[in-house]
Backbone as CSV, one residue per row, in Angstrom:
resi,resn,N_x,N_y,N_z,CA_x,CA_y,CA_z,C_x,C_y,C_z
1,UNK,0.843,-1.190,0.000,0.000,0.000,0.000,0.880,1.243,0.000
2,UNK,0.620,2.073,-0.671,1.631,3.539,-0.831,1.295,4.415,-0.003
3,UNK,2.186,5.295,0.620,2.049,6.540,1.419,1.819,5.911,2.691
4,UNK,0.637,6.599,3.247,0.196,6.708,4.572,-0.579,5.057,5.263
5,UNK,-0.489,4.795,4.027,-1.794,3.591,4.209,-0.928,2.220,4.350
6,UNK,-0.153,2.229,4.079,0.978,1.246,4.729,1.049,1.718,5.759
7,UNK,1.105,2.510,6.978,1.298,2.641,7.982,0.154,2.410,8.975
8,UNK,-1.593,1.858,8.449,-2.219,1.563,9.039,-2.816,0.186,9.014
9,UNK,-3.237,-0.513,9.936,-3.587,-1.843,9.947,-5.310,-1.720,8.760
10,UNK,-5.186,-3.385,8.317,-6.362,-3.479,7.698,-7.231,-3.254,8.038
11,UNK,-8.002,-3.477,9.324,-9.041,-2.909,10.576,-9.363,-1.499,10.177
12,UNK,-8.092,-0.761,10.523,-8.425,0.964,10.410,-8.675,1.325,9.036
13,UNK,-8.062,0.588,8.148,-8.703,1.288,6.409,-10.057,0.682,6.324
14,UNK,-10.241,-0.453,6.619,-11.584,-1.181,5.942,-12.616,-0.173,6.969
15,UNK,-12.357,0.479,8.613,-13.390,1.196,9.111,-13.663,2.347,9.004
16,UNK,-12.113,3.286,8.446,-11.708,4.612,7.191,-12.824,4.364,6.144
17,UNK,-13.088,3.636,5.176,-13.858,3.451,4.217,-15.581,3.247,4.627
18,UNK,-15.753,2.724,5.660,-16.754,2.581,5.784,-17.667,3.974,6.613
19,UNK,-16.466,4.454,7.363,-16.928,5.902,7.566,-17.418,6.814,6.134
20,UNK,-16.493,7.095,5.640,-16.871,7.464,4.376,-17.921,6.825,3.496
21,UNK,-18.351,5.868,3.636,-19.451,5.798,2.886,-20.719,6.152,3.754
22,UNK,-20.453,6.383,5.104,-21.372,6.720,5.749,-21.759,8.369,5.482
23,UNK,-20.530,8.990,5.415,-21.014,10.412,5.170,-21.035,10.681,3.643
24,UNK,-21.132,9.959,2.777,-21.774,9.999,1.497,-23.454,10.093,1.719
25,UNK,-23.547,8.862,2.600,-25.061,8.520,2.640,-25.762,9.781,2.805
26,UNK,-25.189,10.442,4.404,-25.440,11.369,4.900,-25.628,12.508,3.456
27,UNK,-24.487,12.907,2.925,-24.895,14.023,1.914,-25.555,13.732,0.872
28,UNK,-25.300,12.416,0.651,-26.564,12.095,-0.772,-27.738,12.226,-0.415
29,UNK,-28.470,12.263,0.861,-29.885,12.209,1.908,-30.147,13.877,1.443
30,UNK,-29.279,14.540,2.861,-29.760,16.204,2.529,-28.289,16.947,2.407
31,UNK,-27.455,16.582,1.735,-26.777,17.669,0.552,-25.351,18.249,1.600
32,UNK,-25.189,17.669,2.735,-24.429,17.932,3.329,-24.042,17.374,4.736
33,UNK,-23.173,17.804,5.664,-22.551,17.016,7.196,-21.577,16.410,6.730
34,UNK,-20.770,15.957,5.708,-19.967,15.085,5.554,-18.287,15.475,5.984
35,UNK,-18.122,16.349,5.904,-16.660,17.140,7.087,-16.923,16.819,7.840
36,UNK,-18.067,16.946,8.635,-18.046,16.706,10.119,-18.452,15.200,10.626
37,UNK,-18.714,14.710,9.761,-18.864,12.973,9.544,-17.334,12.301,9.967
38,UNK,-16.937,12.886,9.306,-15.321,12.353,8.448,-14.476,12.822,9.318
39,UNK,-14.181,14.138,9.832,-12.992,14.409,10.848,-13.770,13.622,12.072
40,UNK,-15.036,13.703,12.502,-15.250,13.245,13.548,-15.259,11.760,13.457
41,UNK,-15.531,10.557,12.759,-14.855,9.294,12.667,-13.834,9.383,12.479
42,UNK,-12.877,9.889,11.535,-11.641,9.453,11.308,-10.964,9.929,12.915
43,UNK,-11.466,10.829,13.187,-10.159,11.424,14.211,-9.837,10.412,15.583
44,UNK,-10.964,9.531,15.333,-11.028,8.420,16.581,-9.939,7.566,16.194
45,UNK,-9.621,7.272,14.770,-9.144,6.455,14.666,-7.649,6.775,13.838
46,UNK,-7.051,7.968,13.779,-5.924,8.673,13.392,-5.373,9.865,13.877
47,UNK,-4.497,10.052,13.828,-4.431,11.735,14.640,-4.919,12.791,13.560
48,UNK,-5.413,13.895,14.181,-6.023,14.761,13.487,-5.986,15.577,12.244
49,UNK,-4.791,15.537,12.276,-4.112,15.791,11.056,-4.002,15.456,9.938
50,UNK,-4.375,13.791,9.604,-4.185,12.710,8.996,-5.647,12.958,8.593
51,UNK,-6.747,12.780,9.925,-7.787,13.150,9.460,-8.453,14.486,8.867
52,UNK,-7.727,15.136,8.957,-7.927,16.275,7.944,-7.887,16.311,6.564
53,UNK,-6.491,15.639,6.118,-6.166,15.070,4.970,-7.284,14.036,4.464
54,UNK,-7.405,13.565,5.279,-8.083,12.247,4.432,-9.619,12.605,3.642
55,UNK,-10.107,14.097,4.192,-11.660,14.467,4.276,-11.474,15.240,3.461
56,UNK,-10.338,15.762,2.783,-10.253,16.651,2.303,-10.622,16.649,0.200
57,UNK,-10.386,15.473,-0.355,-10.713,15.079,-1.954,-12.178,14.342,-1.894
58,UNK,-12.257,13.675,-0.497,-14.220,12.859,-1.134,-14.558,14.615,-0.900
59,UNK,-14.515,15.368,-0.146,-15.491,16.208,0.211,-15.197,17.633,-1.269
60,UNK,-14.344,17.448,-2.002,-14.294,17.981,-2.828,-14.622,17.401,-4.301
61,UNK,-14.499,16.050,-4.206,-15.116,15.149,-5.273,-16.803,15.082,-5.198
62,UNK,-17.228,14.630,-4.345,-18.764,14.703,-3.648,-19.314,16.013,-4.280
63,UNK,-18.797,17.164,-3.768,-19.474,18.604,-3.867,-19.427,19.194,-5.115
64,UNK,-17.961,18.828,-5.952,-18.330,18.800,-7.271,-19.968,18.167,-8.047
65,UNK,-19.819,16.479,-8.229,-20.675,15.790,-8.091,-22.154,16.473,-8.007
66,UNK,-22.275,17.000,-6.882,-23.590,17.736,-6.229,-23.541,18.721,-6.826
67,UNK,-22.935,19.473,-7.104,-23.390,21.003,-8.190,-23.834,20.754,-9.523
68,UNK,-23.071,19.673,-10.182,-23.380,19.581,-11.051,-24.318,18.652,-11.448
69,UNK,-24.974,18.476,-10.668,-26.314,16.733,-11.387,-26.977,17.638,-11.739
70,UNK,-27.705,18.284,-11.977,-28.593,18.855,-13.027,-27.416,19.780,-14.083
71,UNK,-26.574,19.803,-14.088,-26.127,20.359,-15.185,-25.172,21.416,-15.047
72,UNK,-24.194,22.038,-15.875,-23.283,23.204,-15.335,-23.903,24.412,-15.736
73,UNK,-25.353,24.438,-16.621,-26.201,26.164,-16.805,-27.028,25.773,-15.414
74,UNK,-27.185,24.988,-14.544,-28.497,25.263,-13.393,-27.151,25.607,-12.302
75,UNK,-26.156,24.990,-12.272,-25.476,25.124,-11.458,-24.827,26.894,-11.404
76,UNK,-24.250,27.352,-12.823,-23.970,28.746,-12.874,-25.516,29.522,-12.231
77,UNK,-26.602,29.037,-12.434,-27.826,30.219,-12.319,-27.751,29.963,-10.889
78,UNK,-27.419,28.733,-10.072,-27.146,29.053,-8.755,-26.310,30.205,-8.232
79,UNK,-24.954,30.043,-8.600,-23.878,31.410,-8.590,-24.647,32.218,-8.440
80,UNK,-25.905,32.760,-9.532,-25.933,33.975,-10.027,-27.072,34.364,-8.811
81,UNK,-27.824,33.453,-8.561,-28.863,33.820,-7.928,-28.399,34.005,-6.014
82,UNK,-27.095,33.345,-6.141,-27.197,33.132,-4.676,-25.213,33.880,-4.766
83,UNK,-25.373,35.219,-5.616,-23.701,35.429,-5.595,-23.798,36.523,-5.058
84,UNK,-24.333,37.293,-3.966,-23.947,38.357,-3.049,-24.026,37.629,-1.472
85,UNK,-24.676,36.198,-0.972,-24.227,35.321,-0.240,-23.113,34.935,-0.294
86,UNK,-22.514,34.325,-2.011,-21.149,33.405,-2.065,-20.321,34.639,-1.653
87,UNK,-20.333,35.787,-1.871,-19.366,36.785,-2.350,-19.135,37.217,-0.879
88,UNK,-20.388,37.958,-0.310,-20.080,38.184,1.350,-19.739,37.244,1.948
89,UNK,-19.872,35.962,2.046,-19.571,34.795,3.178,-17.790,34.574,2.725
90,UNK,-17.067,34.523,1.104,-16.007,34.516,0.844,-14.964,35.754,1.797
91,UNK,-15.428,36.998,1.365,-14.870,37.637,2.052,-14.423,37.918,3.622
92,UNK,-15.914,37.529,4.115,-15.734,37.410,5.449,-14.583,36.247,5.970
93,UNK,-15.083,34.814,5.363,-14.648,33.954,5.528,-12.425,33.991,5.875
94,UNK,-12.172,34.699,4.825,-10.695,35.601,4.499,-10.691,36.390,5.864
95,UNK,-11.078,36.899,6.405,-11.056,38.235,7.425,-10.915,37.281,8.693
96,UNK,-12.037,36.354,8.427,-12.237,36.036,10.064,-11.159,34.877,10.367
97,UNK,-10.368,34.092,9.079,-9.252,33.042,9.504,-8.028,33.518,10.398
98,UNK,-8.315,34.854,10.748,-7.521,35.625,11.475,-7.702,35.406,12.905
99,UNK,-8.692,34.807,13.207,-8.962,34.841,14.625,-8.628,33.127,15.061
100,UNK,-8.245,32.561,14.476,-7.850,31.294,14.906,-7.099,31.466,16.100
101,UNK,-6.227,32.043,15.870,-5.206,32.356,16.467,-5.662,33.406,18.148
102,UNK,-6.743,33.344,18.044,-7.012,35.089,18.901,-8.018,34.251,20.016
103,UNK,-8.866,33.588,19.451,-10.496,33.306,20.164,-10.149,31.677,20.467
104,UNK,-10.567,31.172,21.866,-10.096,30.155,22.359,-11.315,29.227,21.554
105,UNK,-11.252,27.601,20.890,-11.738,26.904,19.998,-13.073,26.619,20.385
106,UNK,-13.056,26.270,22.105,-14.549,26.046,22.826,-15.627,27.220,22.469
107,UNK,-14.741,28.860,22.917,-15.899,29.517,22.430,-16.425,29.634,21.019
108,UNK,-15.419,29.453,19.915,-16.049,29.243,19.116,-16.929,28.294,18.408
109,UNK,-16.878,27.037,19.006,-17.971,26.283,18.707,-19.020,26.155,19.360
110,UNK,-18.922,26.855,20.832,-20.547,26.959,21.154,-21.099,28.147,20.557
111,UNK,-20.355,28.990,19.695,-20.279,30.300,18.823,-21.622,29.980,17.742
112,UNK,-20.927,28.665,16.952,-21.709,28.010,15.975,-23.114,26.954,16.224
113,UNK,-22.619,25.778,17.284,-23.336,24.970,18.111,-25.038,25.325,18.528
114,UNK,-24.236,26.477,19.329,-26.032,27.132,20.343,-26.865,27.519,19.210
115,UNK,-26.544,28.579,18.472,-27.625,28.509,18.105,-28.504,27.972,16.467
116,UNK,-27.277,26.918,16.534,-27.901,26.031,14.831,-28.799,25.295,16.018
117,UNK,-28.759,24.639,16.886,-28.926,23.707,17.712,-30.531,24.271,18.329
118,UNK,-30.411,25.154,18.668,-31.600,26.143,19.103,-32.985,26.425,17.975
119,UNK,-32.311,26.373,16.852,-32.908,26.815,15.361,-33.496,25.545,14.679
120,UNK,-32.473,24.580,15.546,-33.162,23.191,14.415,-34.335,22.951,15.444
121,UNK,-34.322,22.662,16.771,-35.298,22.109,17.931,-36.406,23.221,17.632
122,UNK,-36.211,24.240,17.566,-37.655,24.815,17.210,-38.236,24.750,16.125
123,UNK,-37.528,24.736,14.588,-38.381,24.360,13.342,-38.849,22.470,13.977
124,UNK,-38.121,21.645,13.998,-38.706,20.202,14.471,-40.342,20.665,15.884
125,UNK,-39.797,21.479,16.502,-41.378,21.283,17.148,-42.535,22.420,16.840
126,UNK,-42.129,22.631,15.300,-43.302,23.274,14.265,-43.376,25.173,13.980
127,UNK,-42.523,25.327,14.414,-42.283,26.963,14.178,-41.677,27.029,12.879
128,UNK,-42.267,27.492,11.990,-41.168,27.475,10.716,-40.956,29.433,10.120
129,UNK,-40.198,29.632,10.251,-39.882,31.227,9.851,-40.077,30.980,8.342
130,UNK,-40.370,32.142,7.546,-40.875,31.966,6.162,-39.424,33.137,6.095
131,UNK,-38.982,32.961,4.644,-38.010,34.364,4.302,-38.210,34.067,2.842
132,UNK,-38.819,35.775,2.010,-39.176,35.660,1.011,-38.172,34.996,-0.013
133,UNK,-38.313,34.491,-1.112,-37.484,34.597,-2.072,-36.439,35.312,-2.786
134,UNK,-37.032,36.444,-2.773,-36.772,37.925,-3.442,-37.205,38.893,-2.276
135,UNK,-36.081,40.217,-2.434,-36.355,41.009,-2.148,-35.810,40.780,-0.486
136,UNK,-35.024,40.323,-0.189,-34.620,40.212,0.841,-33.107,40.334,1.139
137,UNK,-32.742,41.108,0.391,-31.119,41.513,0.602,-30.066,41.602,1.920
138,UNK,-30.742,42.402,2.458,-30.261,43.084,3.828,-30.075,41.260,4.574
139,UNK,-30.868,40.295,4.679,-30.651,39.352,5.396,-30.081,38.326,4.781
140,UNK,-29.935,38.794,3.492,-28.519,37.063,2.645,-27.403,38.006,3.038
141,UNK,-27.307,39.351,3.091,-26.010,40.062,3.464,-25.944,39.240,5.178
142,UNK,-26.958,39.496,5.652,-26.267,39.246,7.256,-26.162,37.855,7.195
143,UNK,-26.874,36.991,6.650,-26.497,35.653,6.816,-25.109,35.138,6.159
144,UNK,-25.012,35.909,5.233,-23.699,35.489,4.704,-22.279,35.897,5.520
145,UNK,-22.568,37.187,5.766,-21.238,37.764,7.191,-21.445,36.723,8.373
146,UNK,-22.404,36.051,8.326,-22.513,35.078,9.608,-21.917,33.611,9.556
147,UNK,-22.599,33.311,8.205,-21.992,31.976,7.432,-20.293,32.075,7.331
148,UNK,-20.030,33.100,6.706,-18.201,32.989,6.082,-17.814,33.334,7.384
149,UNK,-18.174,34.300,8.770,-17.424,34.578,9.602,-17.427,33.461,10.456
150,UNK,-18.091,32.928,10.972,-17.857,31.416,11.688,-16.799,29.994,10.567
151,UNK,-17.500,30.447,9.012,-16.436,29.225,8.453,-15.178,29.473,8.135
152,UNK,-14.556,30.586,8.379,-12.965,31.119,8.195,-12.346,30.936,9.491
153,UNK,-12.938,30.937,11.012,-12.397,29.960,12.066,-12.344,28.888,12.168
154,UNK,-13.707,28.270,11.548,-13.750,26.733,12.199,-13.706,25.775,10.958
155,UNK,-13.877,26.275,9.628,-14.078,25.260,8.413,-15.661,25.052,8.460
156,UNK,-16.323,25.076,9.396,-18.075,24.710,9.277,-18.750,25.974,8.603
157,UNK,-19.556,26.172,7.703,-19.841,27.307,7.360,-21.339,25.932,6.592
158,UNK,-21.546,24.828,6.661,-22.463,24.344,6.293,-23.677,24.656,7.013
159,UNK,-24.583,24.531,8.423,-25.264,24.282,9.056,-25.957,25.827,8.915
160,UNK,-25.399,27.094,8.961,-26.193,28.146,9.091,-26.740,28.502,7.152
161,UNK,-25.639,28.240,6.405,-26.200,27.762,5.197,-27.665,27.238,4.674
162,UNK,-27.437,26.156,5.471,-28.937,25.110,5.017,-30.051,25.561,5.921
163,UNK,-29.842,26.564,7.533,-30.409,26.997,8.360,-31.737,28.230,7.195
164,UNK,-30.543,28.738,6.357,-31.326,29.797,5.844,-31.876,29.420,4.255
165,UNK,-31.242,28.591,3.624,-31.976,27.789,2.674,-33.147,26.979,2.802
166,UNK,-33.440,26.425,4.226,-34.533,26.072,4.797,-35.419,26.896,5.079
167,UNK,-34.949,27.826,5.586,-35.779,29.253,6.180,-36.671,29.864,4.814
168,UNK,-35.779,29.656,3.591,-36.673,30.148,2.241,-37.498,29.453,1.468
169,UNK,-37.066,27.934,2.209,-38.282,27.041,1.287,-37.787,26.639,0.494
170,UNK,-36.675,26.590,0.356,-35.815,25.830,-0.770,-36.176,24.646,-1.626
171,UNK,-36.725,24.733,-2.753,-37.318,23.140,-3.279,-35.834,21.954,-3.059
172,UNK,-36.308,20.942,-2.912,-35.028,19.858,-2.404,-34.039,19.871,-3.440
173,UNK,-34.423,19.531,-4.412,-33.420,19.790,-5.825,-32.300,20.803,-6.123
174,UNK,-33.151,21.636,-5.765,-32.417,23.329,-5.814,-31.282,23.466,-4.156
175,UNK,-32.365,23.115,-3.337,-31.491,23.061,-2.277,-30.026,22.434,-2.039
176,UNK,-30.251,20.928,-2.769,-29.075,20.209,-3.148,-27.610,20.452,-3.912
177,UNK,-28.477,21.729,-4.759,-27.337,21.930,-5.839,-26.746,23.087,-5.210
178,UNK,-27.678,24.175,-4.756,-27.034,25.262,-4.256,-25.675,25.122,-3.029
179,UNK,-26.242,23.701,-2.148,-25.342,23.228,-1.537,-24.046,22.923,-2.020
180,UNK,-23.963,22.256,-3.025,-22.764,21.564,-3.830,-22.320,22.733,-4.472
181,UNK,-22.869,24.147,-4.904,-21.808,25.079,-5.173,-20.929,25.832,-4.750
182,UNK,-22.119,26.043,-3.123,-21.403,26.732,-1.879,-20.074,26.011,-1.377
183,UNK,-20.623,24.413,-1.028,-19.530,24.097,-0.563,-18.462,23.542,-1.413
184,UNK,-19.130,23.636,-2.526,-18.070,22.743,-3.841,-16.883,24.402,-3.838
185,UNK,-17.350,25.542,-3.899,-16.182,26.651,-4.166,-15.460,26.477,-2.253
186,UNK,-16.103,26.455,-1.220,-15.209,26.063,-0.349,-14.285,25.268,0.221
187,UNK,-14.291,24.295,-0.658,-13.449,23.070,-1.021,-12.375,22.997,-1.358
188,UNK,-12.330,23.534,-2.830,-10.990,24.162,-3.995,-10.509,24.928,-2.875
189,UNK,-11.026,26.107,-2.064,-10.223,26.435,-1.493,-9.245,26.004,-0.519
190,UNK,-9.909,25.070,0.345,-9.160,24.016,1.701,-8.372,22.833,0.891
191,UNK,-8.706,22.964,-0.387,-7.572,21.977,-1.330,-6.397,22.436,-1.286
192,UNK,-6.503,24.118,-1.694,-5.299,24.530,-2.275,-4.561,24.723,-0.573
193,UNK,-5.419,25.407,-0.008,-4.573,25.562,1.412,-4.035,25.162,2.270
194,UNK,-4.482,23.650,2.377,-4.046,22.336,3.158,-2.484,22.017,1.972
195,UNK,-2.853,21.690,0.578,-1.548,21.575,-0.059,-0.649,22.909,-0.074
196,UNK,-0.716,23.570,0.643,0.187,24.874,0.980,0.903,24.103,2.505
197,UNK,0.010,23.753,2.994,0.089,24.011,4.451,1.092,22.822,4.294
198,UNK,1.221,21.642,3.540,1.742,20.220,4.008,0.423,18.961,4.524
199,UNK,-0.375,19.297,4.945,-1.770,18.382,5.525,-1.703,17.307,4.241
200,UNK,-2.069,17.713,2.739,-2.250,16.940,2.279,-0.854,17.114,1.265
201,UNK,-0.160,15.878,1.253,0.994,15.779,0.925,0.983,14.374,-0.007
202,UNK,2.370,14.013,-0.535,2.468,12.796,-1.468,2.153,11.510,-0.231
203,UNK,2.563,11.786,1.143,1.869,10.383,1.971,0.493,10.358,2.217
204,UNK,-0.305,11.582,2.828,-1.729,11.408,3.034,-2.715,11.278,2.139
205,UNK,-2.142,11.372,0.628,-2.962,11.912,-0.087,-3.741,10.385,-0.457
206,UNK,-2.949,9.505,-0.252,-3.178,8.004,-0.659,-4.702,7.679,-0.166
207,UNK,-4.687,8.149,1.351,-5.701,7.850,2.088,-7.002,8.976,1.712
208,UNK,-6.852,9.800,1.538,-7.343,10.749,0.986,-8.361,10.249,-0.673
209,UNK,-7.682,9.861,-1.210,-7.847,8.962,-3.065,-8.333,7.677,-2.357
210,UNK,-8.133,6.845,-0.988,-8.916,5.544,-0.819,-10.722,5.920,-0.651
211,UNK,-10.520,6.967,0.107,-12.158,7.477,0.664,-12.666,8.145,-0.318
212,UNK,-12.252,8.317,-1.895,-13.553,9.343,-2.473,-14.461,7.807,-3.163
213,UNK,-13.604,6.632,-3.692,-14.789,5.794,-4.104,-15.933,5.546,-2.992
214,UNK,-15.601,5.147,-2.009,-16.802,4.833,-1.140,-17.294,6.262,-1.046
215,UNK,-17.361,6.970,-0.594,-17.746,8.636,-0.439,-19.022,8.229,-1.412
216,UNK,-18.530,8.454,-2.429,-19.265,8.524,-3.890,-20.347,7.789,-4.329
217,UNK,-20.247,6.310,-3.559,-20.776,5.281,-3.630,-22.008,6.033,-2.572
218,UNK,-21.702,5.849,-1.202,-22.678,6.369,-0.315,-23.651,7.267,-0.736
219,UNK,-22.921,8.167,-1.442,-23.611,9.256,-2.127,-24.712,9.050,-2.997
220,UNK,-24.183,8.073,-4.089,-25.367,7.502,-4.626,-26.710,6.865,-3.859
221,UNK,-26.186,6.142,-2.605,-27.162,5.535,-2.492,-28.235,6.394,-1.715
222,UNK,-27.947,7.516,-0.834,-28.175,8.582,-0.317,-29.251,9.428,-1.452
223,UNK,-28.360,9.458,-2.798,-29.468,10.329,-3.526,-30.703,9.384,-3.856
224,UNK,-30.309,8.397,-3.929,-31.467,6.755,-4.126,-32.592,7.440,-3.271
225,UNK,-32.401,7.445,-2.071,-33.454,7.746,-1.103,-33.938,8.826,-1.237
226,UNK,-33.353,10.166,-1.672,-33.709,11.533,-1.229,-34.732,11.497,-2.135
227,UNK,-34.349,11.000,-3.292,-35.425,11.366,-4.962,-36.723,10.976,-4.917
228,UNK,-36.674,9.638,-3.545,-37.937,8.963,-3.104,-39.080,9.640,-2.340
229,UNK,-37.924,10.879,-1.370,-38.809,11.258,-0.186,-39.587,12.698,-0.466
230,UNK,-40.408,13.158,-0.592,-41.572,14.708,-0.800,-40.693,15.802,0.159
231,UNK,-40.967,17.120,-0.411,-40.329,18.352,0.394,-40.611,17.817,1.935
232,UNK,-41.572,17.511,2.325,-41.425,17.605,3.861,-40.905,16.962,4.719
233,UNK,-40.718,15.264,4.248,-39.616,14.340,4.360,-38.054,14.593,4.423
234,UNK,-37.449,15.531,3.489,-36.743,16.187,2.872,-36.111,17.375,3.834
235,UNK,-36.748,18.023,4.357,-36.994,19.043,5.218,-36.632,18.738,6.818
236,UNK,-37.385,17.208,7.250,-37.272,16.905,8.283,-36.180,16.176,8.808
237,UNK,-35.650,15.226,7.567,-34.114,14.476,7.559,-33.195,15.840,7.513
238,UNK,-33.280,17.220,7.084,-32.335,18.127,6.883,-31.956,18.674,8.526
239,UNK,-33.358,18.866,8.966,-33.411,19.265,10.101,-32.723,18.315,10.983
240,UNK,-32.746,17.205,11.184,-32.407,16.404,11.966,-30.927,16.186,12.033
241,UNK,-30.619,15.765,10.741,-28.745,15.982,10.897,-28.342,17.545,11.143
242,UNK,-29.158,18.746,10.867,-28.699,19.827,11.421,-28.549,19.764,13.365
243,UNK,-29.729,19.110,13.833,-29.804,19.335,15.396,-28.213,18.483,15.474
244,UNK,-28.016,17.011,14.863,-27.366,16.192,15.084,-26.007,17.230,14.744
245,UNK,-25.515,17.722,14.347,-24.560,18.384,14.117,-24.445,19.605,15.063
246,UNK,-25.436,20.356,15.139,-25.267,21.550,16.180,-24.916,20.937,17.603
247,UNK,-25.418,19.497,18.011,-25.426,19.262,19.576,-23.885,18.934,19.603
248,UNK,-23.580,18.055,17.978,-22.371,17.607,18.586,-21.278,18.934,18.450
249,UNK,-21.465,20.056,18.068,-20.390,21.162,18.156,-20.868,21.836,19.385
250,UNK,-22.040,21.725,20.363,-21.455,22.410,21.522,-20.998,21.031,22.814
251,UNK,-20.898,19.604,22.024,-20.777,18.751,23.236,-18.866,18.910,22.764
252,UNK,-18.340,18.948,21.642,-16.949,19.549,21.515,-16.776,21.260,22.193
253,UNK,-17.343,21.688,22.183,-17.222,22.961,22.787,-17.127,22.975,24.396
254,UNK,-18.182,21.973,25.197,-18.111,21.935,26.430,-17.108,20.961,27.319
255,UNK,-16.792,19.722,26.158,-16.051,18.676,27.049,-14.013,18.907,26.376
């Protein structure tokens, strides 16, 4: 086995792979969680670093994938329709990687945690906020300074994303793709920056190239199901890996 993957027993790749097809499932279902799938299995079973690397090509192979299933003109009219979000959350995103260094890691994930976590438990026990389609500028501006400024500390910039794509009623389809552009352009970026940094290098990368087939695979079978289930089905699996994700960033935040 080349690189990194000679250095781990058969046990840990065959349960490496099977993680990953788990957070395929997960994003082929509702369009996203799979970073936080993936560092949080892998990291049990590698040091963190390794697991960084390894999450780093399914989750950029995947998100490709996802932008483009309906096509590269639905995918650009995403850009277009949702590019003073991409554009403010980019920028911010740049500004706020500055604070890594400044703001201790706990507060920032009960930063993110409380209140995705707060937002999902009340749409699940039937409060649903409506936000028009159109004509609502002033709040894709603040959601987006909110989105890129939490994902330029922590890498999560998914959960308040789908918080407010939910919030608009997002048809599932559309929701899916818009996902895969957002996070498909945040990707290329943690590609190029991790291969700056050393993270993903000629040893990790091995392990990295083992997890996008299963990834991919999961993925499929994930979209198998989603295509099956009606907006409200759709809606409620979104919600649910959102709570499931917000609890587990303030139970990392508190312990």
């Amino acid at each position: 086995m080349p690189g990194i993957l000679a250095d781990l027993t058969p046990l840990t790749v065959l349960v490496a792979l099977g993680i990953a097809s788990l957070a395929g499932v997960i994003k082929g279902l509702v369009g996203f969680a799979m970073p936080m799938i993936l560092v949080s299995g892998l990291g049990s079973l590698v040091a963190p670093e390794l697991a960084l690397a390894g999450l780093i090509l399914p989750t950029l192979v995947t998100n490709g994938f996802q932008a483009l299933a309906q096509g590269p003109r639905a995918a650009v009219q995403s850009v277009r329709r949702f590019r003073v979000f991409l554009g403010v959350a980019c920028v911010m995103l740049l500004l706020s990687a500055q604070l890594v260094a400044v703001l201790p890691a706990q507060v920032l994930l009960l930063m993110i945690g409380a209140p995705i976590t707060l937002f999902a438990i009340l749409q699940l026990a039937g409060w649903q906020p409506r936000v028009a389609s159109e004509g609502h500028r002033g709040l894709e501006i603040g959601i987006g300074v909110f989105a890129g400024f939490i994902g330029g500390f922590s890498g999560v910039w998914g959960p308040p994303t789908v918080a407010y794509l939910t919030a608009m009623g997002t048809e599932k389809r559309e929701q899916m793709r818009v996902q895969g552009v957002i996070y498909g352009l945040g990707a290329v970026a943690l590609t190029l920056a991790h291969i700056g940094s050393g993270v993903l290098n000629a040893a990790t990368v091995w392990l990295s190239l083992a997890l996008v087939p299963p990834a991919l695979v999961g993925m499929w079978v994930g979209s198998r199901v989603q295509s099956r289930i009606d907006q409200r089905a759709f809606r409620r699996a979104t919600l649910l890996v959102l709570l499931v994700a917000g609890l587990n960033l303030v139970r990392r935040a508190l312990i």
